[in-house]
C-alpha positions as a Python dict, from the first residue, in 0.01 Angstrom:
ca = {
    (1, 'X'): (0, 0, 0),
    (2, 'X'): (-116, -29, -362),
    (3, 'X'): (-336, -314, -474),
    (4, 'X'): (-266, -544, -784),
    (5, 'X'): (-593, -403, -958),
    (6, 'X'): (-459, -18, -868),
    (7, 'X'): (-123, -117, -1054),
    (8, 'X'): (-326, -241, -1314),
    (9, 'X'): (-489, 32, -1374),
    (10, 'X'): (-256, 248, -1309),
    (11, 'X'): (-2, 90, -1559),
    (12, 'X'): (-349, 186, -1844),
    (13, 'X'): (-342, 513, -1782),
    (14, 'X'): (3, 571, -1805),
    (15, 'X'): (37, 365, -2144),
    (16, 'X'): (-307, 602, -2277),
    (17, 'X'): (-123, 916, -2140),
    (18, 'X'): (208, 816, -2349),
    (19, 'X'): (-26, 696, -2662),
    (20, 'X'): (-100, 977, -2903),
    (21, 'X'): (-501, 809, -2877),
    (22, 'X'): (-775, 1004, -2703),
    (23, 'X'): (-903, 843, -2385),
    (24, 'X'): (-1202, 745, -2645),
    (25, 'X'): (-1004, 595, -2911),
    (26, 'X'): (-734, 445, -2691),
    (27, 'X'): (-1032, 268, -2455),
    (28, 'X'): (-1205, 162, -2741),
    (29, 'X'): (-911, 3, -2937),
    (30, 'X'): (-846, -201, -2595),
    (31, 'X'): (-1254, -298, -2529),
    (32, 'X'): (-1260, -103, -2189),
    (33, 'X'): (-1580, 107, -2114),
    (34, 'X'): (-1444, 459, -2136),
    (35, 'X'): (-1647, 545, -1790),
    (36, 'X'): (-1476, 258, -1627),
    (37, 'X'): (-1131, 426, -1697),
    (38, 'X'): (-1214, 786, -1613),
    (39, 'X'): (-1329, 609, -1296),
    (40, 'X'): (-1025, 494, -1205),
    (41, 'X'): (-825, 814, -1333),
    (42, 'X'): (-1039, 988, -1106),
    (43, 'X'): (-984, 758, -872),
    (44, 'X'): (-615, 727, -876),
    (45, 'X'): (-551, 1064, -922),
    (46, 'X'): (-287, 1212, -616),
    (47, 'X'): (-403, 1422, -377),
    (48, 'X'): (-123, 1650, -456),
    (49, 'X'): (-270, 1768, -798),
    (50, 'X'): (-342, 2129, -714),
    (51, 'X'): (-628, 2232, -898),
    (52, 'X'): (-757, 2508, -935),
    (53, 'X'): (-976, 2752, -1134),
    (54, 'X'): (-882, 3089, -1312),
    (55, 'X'): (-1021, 3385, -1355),
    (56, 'X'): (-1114, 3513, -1648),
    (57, 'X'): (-1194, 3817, -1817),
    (58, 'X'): (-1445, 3890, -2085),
    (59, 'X'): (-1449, 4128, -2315),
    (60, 'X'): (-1847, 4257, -2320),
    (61, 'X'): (-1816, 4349, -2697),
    (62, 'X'): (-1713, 3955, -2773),
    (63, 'X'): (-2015, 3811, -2902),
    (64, 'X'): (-1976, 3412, -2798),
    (65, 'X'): (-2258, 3194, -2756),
    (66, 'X'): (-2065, 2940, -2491),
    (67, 'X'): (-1745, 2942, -2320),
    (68, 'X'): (-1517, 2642, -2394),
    (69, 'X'): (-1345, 2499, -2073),
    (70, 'X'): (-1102, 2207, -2094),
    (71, 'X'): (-1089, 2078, -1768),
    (72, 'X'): (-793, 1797, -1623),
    (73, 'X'): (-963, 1542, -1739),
    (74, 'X'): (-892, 1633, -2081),
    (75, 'X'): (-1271, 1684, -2146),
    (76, 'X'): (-1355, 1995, -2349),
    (77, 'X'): (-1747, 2142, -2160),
    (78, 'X'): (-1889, 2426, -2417),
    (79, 'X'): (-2071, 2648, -2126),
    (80, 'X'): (-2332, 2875, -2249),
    (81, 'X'): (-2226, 3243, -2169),
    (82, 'X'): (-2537, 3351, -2000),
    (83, 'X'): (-2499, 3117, -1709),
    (84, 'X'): (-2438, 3274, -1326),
    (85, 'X'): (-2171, 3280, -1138),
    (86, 'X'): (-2297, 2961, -908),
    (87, 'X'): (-2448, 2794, -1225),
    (88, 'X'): (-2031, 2760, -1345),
    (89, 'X'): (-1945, 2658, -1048),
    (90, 'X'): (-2227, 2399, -1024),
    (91, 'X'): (-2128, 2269, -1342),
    (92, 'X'): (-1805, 2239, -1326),
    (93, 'X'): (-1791, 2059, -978),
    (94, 'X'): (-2019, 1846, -1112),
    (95, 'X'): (-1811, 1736, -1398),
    (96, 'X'): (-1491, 1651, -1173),
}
């Protein structure tokens, strides 16, 4: 069963998600900490999101010095290019 404070917060994100606001705008307007409500959206996120990562291809003649990844969150990570295999996955884990 949900708790009251899960509702709550529950019934935030969805009103954020249906704002046109970022999560930083919309949080700030409202005077929540904008870690407090990507902890809960972390936290009250279904276990039946399927996520997943994509391969990609590069083209070796594109001359990029990071990779932009925008990740569920909605939070945009500029990667540098040069990083391994591991390091990306490091990262990324880390940010979810």
């Amino acid at each position: 069963m949900t708790s009251t404070k899960q509702q709550h917060w529950q019934s935030i994100i969805d009103e954020q998600a249906q704002s046109d606001l970022t999560k930083a705008d919309f949080c700030q307007q409202r005077n929540i900490k904008l870690a407090t409500f990507y902890y809960w959206l972390k936290k009250l996120r279904t276990n039946d999101e399927i996520q997943c990562v994509l391969p990609i291809l590069l083209d070796e003649k594109v001359e990029a010095s990071c990779i932009d990844v925008f990740l569920p969150s909605g939070l945009r990570v500029c990667l540098p290019c040069n990083l391994s295999h591991g390091q990306i996955r490091h990262w990324l884990e880390a940010l979810q």
